[in-house]
N, C-alpha and C positions, 0 to 999 in steps of 0.2 A: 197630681193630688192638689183639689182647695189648698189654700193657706190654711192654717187653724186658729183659732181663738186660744191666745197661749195661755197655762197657767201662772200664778205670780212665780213658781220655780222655776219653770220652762223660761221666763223670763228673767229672773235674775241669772241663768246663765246665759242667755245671750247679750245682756248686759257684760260680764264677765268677756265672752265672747268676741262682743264689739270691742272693749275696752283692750285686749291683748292685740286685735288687731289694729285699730289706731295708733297702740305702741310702736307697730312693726311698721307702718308706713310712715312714721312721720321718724323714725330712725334711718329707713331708705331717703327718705328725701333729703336728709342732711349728710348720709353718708356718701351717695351717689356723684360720682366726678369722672373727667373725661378719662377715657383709656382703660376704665372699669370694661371686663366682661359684663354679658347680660345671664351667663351663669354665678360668675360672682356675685353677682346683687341677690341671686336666686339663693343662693348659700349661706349669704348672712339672712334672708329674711328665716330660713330653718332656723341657723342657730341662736337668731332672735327668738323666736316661736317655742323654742324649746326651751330655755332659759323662762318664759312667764306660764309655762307648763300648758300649754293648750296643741292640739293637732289638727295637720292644716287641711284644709276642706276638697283641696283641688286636687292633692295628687293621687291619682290611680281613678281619678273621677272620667270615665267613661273611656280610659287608659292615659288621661294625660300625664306625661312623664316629669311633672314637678311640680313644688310647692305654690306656685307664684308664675301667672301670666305676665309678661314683658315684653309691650308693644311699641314699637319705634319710630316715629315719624308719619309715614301712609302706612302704617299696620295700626287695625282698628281697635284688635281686640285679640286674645286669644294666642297671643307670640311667646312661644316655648324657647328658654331659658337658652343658651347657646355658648360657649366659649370659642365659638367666633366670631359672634357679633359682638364690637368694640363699641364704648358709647363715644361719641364726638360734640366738640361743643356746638353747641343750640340744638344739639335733638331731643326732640319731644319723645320723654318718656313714660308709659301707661303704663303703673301697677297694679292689677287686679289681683287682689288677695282674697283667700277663705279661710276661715277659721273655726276649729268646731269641739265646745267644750260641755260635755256631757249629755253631750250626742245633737245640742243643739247649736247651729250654724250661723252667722255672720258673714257677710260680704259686701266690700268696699271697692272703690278703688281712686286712685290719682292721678294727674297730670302733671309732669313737672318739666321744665325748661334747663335743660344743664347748662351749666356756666356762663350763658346767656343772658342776662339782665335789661332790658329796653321794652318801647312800648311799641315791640314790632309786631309784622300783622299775627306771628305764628301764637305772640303771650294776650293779646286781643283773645283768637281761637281759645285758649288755654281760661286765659278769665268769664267770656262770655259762655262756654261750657258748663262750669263751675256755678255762674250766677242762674244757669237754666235749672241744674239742679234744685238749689234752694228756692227758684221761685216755685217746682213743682210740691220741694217738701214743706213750703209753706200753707199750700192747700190744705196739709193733712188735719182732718178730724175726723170722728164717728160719724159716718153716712157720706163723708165723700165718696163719689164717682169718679169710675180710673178715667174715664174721659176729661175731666176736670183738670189732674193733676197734668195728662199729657198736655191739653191746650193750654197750661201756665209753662209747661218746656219748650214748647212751638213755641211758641209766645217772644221768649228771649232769642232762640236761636234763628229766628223769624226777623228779629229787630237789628239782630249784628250780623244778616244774611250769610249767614252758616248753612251748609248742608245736613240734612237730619237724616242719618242712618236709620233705614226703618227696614232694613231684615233683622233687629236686632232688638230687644224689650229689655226693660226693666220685670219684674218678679216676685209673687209671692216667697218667701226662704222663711227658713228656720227647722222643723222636722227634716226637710231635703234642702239642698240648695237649690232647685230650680222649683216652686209650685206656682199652681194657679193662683192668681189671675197673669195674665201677663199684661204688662204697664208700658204701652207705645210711647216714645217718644213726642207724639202728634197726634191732634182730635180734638172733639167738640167736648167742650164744656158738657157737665150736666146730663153726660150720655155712658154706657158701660156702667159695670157693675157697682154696686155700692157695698163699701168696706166698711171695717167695722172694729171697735175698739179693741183693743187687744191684738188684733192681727198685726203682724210684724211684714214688710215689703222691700224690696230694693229698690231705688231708682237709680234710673243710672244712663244719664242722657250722653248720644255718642254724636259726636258732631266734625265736620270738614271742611277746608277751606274750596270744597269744590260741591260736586255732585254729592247723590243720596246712593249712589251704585257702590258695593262691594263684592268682591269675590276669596274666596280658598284656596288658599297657597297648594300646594302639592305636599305639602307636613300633612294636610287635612284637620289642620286646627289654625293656623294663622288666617286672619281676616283681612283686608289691606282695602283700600277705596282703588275702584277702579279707573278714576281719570289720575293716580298718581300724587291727589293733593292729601297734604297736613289731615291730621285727624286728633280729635284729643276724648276723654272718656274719664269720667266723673261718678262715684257712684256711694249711696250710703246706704246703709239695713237702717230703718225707722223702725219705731212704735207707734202704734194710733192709739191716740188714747181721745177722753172724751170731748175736750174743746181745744185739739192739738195734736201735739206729737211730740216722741223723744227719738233723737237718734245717739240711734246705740256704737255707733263706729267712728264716733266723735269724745276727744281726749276733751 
C-alpha cells in the first residue's frame, strides 16, 4: 500500500509514537553492558514500552517472535532476541524497534558500540552510517524524489567507502509498517517518485565494512553480510512537511 497523506491526528500519534520510541532506544543505549543477554535487552525494551503505554510494532509481525530486533556485529538486520547470545565488549549492536500507538506506527533504529570507546575503524562504520542518514533526511521536503534522498546516503557512504546493503530499503510506514514507496539506499538524484507533504517514511541506511552481499541465517529472519565484515544500521520515521521535515523518533 502507497504511504498516505497523514491527517493532523494520524499524525500527532505518530508523533506520540516516535516519541515513546526514542524513550526506549535511548534507555537501551545507556542500559546495555557487556555480559547482558540479547533477550535481556529485548525484555527491558517491553517493560520499557509498557510503562509509556504504547504496543510494539514487531511482535507477531509476519510471526516474528519478539518486540525488538537485535543484530550483532555481521548480523545486518533482523536478529531475534536470544539468551544465548551474550554481548561482549566492542560489539556492534543494532536496535531496530516499532512502535504503534493508536494504530499508527513508528520505526527506528540504532547503532551502538559497547564498552568500546576509540576512533577505531568499527565507530568510523558506526558514525559514517549514522551521518548517511541525516544527510538523506536533510533532502526532505514537498516534492522530493526518492532518488534524491538515496543519492544524498550513497553519497556519505560512498566517501567513508562502506559497503551499501541494497537487498534491503528504507519505506513508506505509519497505516502499516512496511508501505510503498520503498527508499534505496543508492541512486540518482532527481529520479523515482516524488513525495509529498504529509507523508511520513523511514530511512534507514545499512552499511559494511566489506561487500554489498547479504544472506538468511536458517532462523529465516536473521540477515548477516556475506564476506563476514562489521555492519551497522541507522534508521528514523520522518515527516515531510512543506520546506522540510520533522522526525518523529527523535527525543
Amino acid at each position: 500500500m502507497l504511504t498516505r497523506v497523514k491527517t493532523p491526528a494520524e499524525i500527532k500519534s505518530m508523533r506520540e509514537s516516535g516519541k515513546q520510541l526514542a524513550t526506549v532506544l535511548a534507555y537501551l543505549k545507556k542500559t546495555i553492558r557487556t555480559g547482558m543477554t540479547t533477550k535481556e535487552i529485548a525484555d527491558l525494551a517491553a517493560e520499557k514500552l509498557k510503562t509509556l503505554g504504547g504496543k510494539p510494532a514487531f511482535l507477531g509481525y509476519y510471526g516474528f517472535p519478539d518486540v525488538i530486533c537485535i543484530s550483532l556485529n555481521d548480523e545486518v538486520v533482523h536478529g531475534i532476541p536470544s539468551k544465548d547470545r551474550i554481548i561482549s565488549n566492542g560489539d556492534i549492536v543494532s536496535l531496530d524497534f516499532g512502535v504503534k500507538v493508536d494504530g499508527m506506527i513508528t520505526d527506528a533504529a540504532i547503532s551502538v558500540i559497547v564498552g568500546e570507546r576509540s576512533n577505531s575503524p568499527k565507530q568510523k562504520l558506526v558514525d559514517a552510517t549514522e551521518a548517511s542518514l541525516l544527510a538523506g533526511i536533510n533532502t526532505l521536503k514537498d516534492g522530493v524524489q526518492v532518488g534524491t534522498i538515496a543519492s544524498a546516503i550513497e553519497d556519505v557512504l560512498t566517501e567513508h567507502k562502506l559497503g551499501i546493503v541494497r537487498d534491503l530499503v528504507g519505506h513508506g510506514v505509519g497505516h502499516e509498517l512496511h508501505e510503498d514507496p520503498n527508499i534505496p539506499n543508492y541512486g540518482r538524484a532527481n529520479t523515482g517518485m516524488k513525495l509529498k507533504e504529509g507523508m511520513t517514511i523511514a530511512i534507514e541506511p545499512m552499511a559494511t565494512m566489506g561487500g554489498h552481499a547479504v544472506y538468511t541465517e536458517s532462523d529465516g529472519w536473521t540477515i548477516k553480510t556475506s564476506d563476514q565484515t562489521l555492519a551497522a544500521h541507522f534508521e528514523h520515521t520522518v515527516l515531510i512537511t512543506k520546506t522540510g521535515f520533522e522526525i518523529l523518533t527523535a527525543l
